[in-house]
C-alpha positions as CSV (number, residue, x, y, z in Angstrom):
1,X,11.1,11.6,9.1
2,X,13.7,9.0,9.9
3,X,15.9,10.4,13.1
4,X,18.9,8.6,14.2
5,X,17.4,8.7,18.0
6,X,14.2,6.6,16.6
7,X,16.3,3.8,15.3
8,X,18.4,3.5,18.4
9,X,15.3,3.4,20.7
10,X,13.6,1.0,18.5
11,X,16.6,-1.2,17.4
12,X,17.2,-1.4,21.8
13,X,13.4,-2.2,22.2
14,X,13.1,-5.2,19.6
15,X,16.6,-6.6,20.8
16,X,15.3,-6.3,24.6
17,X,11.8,-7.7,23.7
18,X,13.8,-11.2,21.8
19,X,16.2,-11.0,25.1
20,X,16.2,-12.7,28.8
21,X,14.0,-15.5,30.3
22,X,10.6,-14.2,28.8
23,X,11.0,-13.3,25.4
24,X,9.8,-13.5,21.5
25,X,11.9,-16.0,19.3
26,X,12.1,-13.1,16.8
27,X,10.7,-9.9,15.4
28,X,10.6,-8.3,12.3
29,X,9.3,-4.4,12.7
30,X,9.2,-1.5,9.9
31,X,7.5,1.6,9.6
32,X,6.4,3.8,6.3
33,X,5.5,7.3,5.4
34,X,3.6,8.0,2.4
35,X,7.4,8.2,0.8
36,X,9.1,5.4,1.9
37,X,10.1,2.7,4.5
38,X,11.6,5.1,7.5
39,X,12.3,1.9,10.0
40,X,13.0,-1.3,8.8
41,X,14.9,-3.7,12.0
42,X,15.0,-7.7,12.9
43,X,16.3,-9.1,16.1
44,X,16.0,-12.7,17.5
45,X,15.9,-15.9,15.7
46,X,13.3,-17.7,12.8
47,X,13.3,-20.9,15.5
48,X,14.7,-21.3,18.6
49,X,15.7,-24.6,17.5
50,X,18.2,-23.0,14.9
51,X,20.7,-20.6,14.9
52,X,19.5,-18.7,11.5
53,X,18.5,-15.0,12.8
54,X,15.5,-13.2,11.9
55,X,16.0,-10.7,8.8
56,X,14.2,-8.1,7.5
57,X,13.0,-10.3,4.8
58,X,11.8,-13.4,6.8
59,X,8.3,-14.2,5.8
60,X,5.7,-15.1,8.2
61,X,2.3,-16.1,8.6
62,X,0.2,-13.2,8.6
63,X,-3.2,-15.0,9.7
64,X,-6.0,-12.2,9.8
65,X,-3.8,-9.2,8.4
66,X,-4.8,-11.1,5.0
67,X,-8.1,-9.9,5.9
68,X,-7.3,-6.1,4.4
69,X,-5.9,-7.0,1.1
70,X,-8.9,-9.3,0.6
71,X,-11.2,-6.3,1.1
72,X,-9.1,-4.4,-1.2
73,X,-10.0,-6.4,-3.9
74,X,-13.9,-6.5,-2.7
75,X,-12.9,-2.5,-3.1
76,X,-11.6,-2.8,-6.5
77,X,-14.7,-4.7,-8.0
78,X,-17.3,-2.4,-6.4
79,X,-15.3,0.4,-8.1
80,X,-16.1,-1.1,-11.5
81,X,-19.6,-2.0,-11.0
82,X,-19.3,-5.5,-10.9
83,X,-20.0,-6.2,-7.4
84,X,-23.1,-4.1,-5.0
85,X,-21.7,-4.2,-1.2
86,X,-25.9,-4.5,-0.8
87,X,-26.8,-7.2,-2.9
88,X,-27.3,-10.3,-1.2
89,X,-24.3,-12.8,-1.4
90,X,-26.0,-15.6,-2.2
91,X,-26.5,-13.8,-5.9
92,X,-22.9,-14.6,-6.3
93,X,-22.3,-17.6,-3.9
94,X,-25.2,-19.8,-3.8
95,X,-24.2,-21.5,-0.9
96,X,-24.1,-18.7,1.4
97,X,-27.6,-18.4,1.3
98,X,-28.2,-22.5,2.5
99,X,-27.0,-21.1,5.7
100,X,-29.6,-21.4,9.3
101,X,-29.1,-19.4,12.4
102,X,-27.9,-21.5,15.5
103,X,-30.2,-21.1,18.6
104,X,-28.0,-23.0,21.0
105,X,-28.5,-27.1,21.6
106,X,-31.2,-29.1,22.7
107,X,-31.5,-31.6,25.5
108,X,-29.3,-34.3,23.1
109,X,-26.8,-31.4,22.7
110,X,-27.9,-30.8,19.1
111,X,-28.3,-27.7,17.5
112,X,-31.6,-25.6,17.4
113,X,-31.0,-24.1,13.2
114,X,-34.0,-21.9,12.1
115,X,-33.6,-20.0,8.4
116,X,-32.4,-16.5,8.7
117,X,-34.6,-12.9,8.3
118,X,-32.6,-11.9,6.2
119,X,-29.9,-12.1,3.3
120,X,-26.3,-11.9,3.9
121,X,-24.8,-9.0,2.0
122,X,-21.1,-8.7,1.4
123,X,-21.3,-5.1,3.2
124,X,-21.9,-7.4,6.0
125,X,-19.6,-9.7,5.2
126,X,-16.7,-6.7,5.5
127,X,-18.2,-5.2,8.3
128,X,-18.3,-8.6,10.5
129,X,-21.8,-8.3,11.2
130,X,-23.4,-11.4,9.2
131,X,-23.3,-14.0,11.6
132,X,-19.9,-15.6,11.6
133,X,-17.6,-16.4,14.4
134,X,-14.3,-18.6,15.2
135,X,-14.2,-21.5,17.4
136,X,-11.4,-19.7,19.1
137,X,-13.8,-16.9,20.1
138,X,-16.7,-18.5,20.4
139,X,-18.2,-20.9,22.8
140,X,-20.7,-22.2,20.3
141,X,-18.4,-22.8,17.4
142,X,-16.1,-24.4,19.7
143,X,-18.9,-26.8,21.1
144,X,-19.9,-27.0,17.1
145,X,-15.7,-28.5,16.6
146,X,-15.8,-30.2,20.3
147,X,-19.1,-32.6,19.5
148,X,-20.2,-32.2,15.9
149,X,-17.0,-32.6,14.0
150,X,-16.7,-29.0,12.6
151,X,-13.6,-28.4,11.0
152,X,-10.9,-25.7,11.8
153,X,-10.5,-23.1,9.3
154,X,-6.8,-23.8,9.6
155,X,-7.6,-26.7,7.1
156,X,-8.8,-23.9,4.5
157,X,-11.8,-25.8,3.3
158,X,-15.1,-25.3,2.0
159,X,-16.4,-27.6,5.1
160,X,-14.9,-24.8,7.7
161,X,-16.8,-22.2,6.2
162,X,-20.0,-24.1,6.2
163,X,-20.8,-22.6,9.8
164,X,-24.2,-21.8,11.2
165,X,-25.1,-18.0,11.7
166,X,-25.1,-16.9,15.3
167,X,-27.1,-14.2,14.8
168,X,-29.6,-12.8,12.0
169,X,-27.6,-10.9,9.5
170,X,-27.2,-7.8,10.1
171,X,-27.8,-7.5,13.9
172,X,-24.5,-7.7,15.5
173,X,-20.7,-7.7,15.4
174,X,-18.5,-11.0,15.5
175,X,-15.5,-11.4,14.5
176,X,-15.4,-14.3,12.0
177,X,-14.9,-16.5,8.9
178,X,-16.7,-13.4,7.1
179,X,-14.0,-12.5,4.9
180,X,-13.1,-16.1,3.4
181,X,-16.8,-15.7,2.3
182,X,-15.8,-12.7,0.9
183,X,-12.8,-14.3,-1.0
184,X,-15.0,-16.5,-2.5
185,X,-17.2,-13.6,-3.6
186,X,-14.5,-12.2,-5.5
187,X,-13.5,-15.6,-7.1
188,X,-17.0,-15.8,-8.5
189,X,-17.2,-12.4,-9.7
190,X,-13.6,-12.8,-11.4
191,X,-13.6,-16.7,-12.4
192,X,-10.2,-16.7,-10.8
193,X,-8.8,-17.9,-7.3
194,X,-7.9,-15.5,-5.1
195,X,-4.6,-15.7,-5.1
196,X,-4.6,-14.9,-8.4
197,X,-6.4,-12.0,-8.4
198,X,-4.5,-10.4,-5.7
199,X,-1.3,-11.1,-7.2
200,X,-2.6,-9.2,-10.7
201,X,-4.5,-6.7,-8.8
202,X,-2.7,-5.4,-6.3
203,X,0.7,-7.2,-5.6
204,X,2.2,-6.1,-8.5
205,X,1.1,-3.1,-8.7
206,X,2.7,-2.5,-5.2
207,X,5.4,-4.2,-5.8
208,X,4.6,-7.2,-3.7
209,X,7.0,-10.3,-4.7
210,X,6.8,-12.2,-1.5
211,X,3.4,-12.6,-0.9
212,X,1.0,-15.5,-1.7
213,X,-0.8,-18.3,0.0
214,X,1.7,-21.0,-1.9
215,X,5.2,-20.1,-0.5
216,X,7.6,-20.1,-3.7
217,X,10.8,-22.2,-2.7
218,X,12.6,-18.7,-2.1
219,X,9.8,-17.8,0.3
220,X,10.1,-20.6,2.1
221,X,14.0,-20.7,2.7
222,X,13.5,-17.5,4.5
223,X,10.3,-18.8,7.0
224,X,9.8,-17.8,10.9
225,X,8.5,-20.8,12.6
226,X,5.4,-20.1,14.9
227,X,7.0,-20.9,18.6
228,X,4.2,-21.9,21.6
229,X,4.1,-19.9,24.4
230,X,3.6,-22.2,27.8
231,X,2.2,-21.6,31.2
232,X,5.8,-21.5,32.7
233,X,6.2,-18.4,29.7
234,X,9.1,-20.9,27.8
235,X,8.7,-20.8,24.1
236,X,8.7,-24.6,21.7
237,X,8.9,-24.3,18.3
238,X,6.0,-25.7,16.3
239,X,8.2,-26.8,13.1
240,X,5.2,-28.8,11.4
241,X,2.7,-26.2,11.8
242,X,2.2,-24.7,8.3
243,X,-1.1,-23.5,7.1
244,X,-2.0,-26.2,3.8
245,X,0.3,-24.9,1.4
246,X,-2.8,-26.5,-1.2
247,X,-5.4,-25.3,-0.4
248,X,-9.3,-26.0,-1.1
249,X,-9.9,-22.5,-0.2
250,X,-7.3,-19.6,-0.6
251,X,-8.8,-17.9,2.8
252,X,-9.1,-14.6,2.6
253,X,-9.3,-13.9,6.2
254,X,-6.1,-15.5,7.2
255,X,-4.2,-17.6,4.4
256,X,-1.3,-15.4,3.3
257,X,2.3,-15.7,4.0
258,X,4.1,-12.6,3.1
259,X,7.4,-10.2,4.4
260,X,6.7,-7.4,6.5
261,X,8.7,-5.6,3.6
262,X,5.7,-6.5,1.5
263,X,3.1,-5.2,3.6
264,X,4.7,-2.3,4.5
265,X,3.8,-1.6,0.5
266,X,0.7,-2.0,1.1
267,X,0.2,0.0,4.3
268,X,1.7,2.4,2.2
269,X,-0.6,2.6,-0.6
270,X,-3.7,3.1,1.6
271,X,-1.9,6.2,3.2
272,X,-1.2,7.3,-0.3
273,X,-5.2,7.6,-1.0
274,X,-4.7,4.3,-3.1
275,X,-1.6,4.7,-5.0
276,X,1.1,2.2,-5.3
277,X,4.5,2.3,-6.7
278,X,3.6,0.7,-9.9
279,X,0.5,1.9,-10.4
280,X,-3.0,2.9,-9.2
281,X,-4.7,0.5,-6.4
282,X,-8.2,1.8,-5.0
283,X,-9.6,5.2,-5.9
284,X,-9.1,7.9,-3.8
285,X,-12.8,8.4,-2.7
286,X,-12.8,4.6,-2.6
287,X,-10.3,4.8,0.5
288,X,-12.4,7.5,2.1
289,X,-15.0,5.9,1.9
290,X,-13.5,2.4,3.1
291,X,-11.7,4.2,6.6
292,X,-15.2,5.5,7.9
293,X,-16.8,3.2,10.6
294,X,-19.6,1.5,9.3
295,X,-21.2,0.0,12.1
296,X,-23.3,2.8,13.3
297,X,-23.8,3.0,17.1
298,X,-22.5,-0.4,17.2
299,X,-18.9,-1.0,19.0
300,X,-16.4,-4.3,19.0
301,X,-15.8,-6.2,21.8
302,X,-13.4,-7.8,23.3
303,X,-11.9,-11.1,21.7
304,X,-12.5,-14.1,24.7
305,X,-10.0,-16.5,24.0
306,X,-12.1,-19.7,24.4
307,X,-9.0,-22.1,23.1
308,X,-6.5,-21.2,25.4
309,X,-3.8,-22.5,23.0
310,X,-4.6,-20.4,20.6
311,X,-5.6,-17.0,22.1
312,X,-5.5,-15.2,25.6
313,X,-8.6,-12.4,25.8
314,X,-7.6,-10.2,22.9
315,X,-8.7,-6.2,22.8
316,X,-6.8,-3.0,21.7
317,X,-7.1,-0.5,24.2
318,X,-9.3,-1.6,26.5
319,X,-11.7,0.2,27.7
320,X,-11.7,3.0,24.7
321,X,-14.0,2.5,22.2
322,X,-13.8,1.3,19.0
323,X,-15.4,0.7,15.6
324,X,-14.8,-1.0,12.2
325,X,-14.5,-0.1,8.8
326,X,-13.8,-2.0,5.4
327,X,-12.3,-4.0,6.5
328,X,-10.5,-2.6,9.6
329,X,-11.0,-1.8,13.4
330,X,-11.0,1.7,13.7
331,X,-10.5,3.8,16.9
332,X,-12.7,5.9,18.1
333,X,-10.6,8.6,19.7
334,X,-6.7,9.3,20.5
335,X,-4.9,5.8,21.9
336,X,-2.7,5.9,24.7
337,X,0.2,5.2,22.0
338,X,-0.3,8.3,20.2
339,X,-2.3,6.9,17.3
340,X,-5.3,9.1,16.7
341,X,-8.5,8.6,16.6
342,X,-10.2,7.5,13.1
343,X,-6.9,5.4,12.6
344,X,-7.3,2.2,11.0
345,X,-5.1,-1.1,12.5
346,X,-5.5,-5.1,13.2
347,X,-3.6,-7.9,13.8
348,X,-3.3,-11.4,13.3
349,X,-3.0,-15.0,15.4
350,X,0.5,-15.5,15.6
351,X,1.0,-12.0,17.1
352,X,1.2,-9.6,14.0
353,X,0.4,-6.2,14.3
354,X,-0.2,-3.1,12.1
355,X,-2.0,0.2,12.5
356,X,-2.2,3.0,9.2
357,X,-2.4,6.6,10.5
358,X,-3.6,8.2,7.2
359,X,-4.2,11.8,9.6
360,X,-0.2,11.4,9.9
361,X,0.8,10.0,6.9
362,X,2.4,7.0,9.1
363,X,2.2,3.1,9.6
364,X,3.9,0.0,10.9
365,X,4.2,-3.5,10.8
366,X,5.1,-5.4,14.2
367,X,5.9,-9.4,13.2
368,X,6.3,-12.3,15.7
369,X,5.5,-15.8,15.2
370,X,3.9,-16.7,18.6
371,X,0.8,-18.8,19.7
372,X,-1.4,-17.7,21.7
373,X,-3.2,-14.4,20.3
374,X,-2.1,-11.6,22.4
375,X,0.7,-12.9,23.8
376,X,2.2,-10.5,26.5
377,X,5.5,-10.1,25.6
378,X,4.6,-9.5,21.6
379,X,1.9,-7.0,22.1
380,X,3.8,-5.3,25.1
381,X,6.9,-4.7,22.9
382,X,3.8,-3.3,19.8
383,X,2.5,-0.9,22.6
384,X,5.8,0.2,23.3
385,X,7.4,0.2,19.4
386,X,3.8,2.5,18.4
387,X,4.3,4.7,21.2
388,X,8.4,5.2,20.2
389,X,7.1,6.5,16.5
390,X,4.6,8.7,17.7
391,X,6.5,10.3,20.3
392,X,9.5,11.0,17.4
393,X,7.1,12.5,15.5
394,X,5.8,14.6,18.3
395,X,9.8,15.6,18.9
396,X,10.5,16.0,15.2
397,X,6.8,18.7,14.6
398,X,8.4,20.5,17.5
399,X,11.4,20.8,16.3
């Protein structure tokens, strides 16, 4: 339940996080119950280099929290029989299956490819254990970009995706390119893009109006720019940066723009075992079985930030372990925030954050526009706006 207290201390936190000398241009930060939206605040501005103020319904670029609603429509075709998590890939996207193993560079700084033991499956591909990496975290797809002309998956093409593995599937974690592939998994299965399908599937059924990976004129009236953070800690607006508005691929692992509004509805819907406001999402042994960890013994790691522009080392509670579901990291035990373990959460580039505490029946949204991953300030003032929720709730079961 809402208290009066909780919005004071979190309306003071987001207007001290986007004030002083180091700061975030703006935030936008809700939270839900399995009811309705109990927090909903903005402080700051869209751009430092305009004087329009963030609102509650400034869209942003949500990067990698895409990743969850594209395994929610994985979800929804496995529920009607149309996909197996166990099949190999390749029996739905050929070209999957052209893919070698890297075994780092020869002498001439080439790389060493060999064929794979074994199929990619889309389990794996949810999971992030079939091969795939980011240049931004990973040396050898960076040296891959540096010298043999691979393309960013900012471009959203079928080129960026056409990685080598870096592992057999199957025999590690990395986080990765692994749920565009699995996008394009559900595009074959469906004969529709993406896009498509999640607005049909589960936008409007939730109630979703300001999502999609084309910005609608309205949409983009109301967009945060994504600011720079520099050594000295100043922030520059990046006005031209805009992920391609037509794309070749829609990428399911980062393509969206959307409201926090918006994804508030669909945090919502997972804590209400798959129901949305307009109608029935996922199943409700679908979403049990999607928040178990389903890496085994396996743990994530932490996130190196090899471009330094991009992302700083990245990890959520260092130090305690953590696993992931589909498609989610989950932690292992109780977090320093209050968020207990078996709770589901990720984030994306330009410093967005969310966490769904189905044990609760509670979840946020934490919104900034701000390059490099893990910026300080951003994920400070997260920390800090999770622990504020959890500590009302403590107050509020006491009382």
């Amino acid at each position: 339940m809402m208290t009066e207290k909780l919005k004071k201390t979190l309306d003071a936190l987001l207007t001290r996080v986007t004030s002083g000398s180091l700061r975030v241009p703006g935030i936008v930060a809700m939270v839900t119950d399995r009811c309705g939206t109990i927090y909903e605040g903005a402080s700051g501005k869209r751009s430092l280099a305009g004087d329009a103020d963030m609102t509650t319904d400034s869209v942003f670029a949500i990067f990698s929290t895409t990743k969850a609603i594209t395994g929610t429509a994985v979800l929804q075709l496995v529920e009607e029989g149309r996909l197996d998590l166990d099949a190999p890939t390749k029996a739905y996207v050929p070209e999957i299956g052209k893919l070698q193993v890297i075994e780092g560079f020869d002498q001439a700084g080439n790389p060493k490819l060999r064929a794979p033991k074994r199929d990619i499956t889309t389990r794996m591909l949810m999971l992030h254990t079939a091969g795939f990496g980011y240049d931004f975290f990973n040396k050898t797809y960076n040296q891959l970009a540096q010298e043999h002309g691979q393309p960013s998956v900012i471009t959203a093409s079928m080129a960026s995706l056409k990685t080598p593995l870096l592992f057999d599937p199957g025999d590690d974690w990395e986080y990765g390119t692994n749920m565009d592939w699995a996008g394009l998994v559900v595009e074959a299965i469906t004969g529709k893009r993406l896009g498509e399908v999640m607005q049909e599937r589960i936008f409007a059924p939730l109630g979703m109006t300001d999502t999609a990976f084309t910005m609608t004129p309205s949409m983009r009236s109301r967009l945060a720019v994504v600011h720079q953070r520099n050594a000295d800690g100043t922030l520059t607006p990046q006005a031209d940066f805009e992920l391609p508005q037509n794309p070749e691929v829609h990428m399911g692992g980062h393509g969206l723009y959307s409201t926090v509004g918006d994804y508030i509805r669909f945090i919502r819907m997972w804590l209400n075992d798959g129901q949305g406001e307009h109608g029935r999402v996922l199943k409700h042994d679908t979403v049990l079985a999607a928040e178990r960890n389903g890496l085994g013994d396996k743990k994530i790691r932490m996130l190196p930030g090899v471009i330094p522009s991009l992302s700083n080392d990245a990890e959520f509670f260092p130090g305690l372990p953590k696993s992931w579901a589909l498609t989610f990291m989950v932690n292992d035990v109780d977090a320093p925030t209050g968020r207990p373990a078996g709770a589901l959460g990720w984030a994306g580039l330009a410093n967005t954050f969310f966490w769904i505490d189905r044990k609760n029946s509670i979840g946020g949204y934490w919104a900034t526009q701000i390059l490099p991953f893990a910026d300080p300030i951003s994920f400070t003032g997260y920390m800090g706006f999770e622990t504020a929720v959890y500590r009302n709730l403590k107050g509020t079961a006491a009382g």
